[in-house]
N, C-alpha and C positions, 0 to 999 in steps of 0.2 A: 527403554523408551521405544515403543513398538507401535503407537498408536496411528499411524500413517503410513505401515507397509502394504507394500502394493500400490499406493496412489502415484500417481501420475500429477504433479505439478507446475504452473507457471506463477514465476514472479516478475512482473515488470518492476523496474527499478534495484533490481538483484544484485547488484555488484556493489553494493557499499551501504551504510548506517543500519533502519532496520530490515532493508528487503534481504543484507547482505545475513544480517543474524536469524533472521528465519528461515533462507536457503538453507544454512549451518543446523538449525532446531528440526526443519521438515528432514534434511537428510538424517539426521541422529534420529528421528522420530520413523525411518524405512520409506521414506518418500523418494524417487526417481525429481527431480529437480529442473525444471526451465528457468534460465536465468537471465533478461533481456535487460538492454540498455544503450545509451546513444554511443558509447565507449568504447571500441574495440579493443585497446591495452587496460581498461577499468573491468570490462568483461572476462580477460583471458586472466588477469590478475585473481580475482574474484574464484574463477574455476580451478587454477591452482591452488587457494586458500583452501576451499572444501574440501577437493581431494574426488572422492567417487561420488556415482550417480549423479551428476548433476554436467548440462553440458548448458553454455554461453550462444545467446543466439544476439548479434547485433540488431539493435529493431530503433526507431524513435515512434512513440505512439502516436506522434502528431502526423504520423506519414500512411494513408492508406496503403500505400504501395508495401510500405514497410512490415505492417502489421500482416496481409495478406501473405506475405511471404513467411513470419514468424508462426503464423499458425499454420500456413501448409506442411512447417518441416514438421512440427509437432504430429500430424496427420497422418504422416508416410513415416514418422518412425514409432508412434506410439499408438497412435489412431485414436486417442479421448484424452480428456484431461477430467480428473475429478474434483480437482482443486485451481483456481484463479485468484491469486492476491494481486490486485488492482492495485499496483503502490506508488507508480511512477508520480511524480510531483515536484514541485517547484514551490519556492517562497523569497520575496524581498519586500524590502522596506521600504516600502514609498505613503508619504503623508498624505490627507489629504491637500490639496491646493499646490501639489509636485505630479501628481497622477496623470501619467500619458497612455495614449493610445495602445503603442507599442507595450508599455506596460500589462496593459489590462490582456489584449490578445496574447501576448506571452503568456499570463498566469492562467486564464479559462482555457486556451488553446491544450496547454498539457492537461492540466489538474483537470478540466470538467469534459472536453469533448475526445479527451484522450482518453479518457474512464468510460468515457461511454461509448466511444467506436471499440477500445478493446475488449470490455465484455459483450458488445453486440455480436461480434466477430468469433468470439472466444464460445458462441452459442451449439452452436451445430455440434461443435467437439463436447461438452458437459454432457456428463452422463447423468440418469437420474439417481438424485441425492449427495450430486456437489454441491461444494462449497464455493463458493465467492466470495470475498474479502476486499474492501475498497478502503482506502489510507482515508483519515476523516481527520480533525484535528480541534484538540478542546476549542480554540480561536473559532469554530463554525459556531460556537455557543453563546462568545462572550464577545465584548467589545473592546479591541486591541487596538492601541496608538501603534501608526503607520501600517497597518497591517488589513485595512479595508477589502481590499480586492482579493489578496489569499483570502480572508477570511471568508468572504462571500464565496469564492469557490469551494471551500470546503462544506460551508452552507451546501451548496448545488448539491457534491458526493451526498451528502446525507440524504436528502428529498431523491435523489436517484434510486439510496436504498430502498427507501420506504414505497417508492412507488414502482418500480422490478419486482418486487415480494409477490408486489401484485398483479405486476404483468405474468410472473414465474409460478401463477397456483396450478395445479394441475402438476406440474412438473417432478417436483419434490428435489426443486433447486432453490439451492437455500440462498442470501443476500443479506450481507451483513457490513457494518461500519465496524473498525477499530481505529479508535482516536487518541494517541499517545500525545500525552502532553509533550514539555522539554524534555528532552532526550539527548545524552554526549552523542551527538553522531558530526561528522566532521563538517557534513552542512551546516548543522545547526551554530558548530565554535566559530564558524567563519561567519556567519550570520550574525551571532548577537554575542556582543562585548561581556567580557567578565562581570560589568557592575550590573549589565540587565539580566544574564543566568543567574546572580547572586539573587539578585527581586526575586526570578520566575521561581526559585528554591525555597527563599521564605515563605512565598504563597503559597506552598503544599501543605498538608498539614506533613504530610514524611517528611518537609523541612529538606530535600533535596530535590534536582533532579533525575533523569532515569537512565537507565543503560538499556542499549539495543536489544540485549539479550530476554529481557523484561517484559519488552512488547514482542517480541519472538516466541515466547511461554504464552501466551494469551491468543495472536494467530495461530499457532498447533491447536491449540483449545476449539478455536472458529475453524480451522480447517479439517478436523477432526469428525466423527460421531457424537463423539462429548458435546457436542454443539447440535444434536440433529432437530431439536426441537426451537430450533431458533432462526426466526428470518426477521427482514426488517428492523433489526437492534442495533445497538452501538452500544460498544463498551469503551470506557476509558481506563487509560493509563497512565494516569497524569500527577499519582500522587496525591490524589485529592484535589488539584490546583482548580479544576472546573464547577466542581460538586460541593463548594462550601460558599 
């Protein structure tokens, strides 16, 4: 697996579920690795899991300050990034006619204007014919009980991709959605009870849910050349669960 030697990577959201198993996939695949997140023992953890090429930068992307600091280290030790997977994100379950304020600025604050300060940010350093990768999620397509305002945000990421493609012509930087359905990540087990992963299972036609490593294979794919002819897309990983 050689498809991503030589690049230069960041993943926001890197230290756990799928950012943590595509760190793992980008370095098997020859990739140099950034790995950012609000956690300094989830970070240091995470960079001991991998092992080489890959170093742990503390960042929260709702923090200009933060982010400003995350790509200047990037700058002064690597000086480009050829790949960005936009992953960082958040989800809970609030109904409608429960939905607060706080709520709602929690879930847009990371998932939408944190996607979009960090790849604005993340500009200057992309060289021509990166990749970008933004977390999307089958729920931006369908209509999910309690699940309104994630979903809308993940709405948002998708119309971000389609419309960067086209800020980004000229460039020959690429913009793309990958939208994994249910996925064993430990967010997700802590998030939704046995009897609603059992539903979300039946509703695939693969009759399960996915593993990190799944949607890991599919970002190398998008952060790859195998991808160069692709901007503005979204793929799913969802098992079918979106697409039927």
């Amino acid at each position: 697996m050689t498809k991503l030697t030589g690049k230069i990577a960041l993943i926001t959201g890197g230290a756990s579920g799928i950012g943590l198993a595509s760190a793992k996939r980008f370095v098997a695949e020859g990739a140099f690795v950034y790995i950012s997140g609000r956690r300094k023992d989830v970070i240091d953890a995470a960079v001991a899991e991998i092992g080489a090429n890959v170093r742990g930068i503390q960042a929260d992307i709702t923090s200009q300050d933060d982010l400003d600091r995350l790509f200047s280290v990037i700058k002064s030790e690597k000086g480009h990034l050829d790949i960005l997977f936009a992953n960082a994100g958040v989800g809970e379950l609030v109904p409608l006619g429960e939905i607060s304020s706080k709520h709602f600025d929690y879930t847009f604050d990371i998932n939408v204007k944190g996607t979009l300060f960090t790849v604005q940010k993340a500009l200057p350093l992309l060289k021509p014919g990166s990749s970008v990768i933004l977390t999307g999620s089958t729920v931006g397509v369908m209509g999910t009980p309690m699940m309104s305002v994630y979903s809308a945000s993940k709405a948002a990421v998708r119309n971000l991709a389609r419309s960067w493609a086209q800020d980004l012509r000229g460039t020959t930087i690429r913009v793309n959605v990958l939208s994994p359905g249910a996925t064993k990540t430990d967010k997700v087990m802590d998030l939704l009870n046995p009897e609603i992963l059992e539903g979300l299972a039946n509703g695939a036609p693969l009759g399960r849910v996915g593993d990190p490593t799944e949607t890991a294979a599919v970002a190398a794919f998008l952060a790859s050349d195998d991808s160069s002819f692709m901007t503005g897309s979204e793929i799913f990983v969802d098992g079918g669960y979106a697409q039927i």
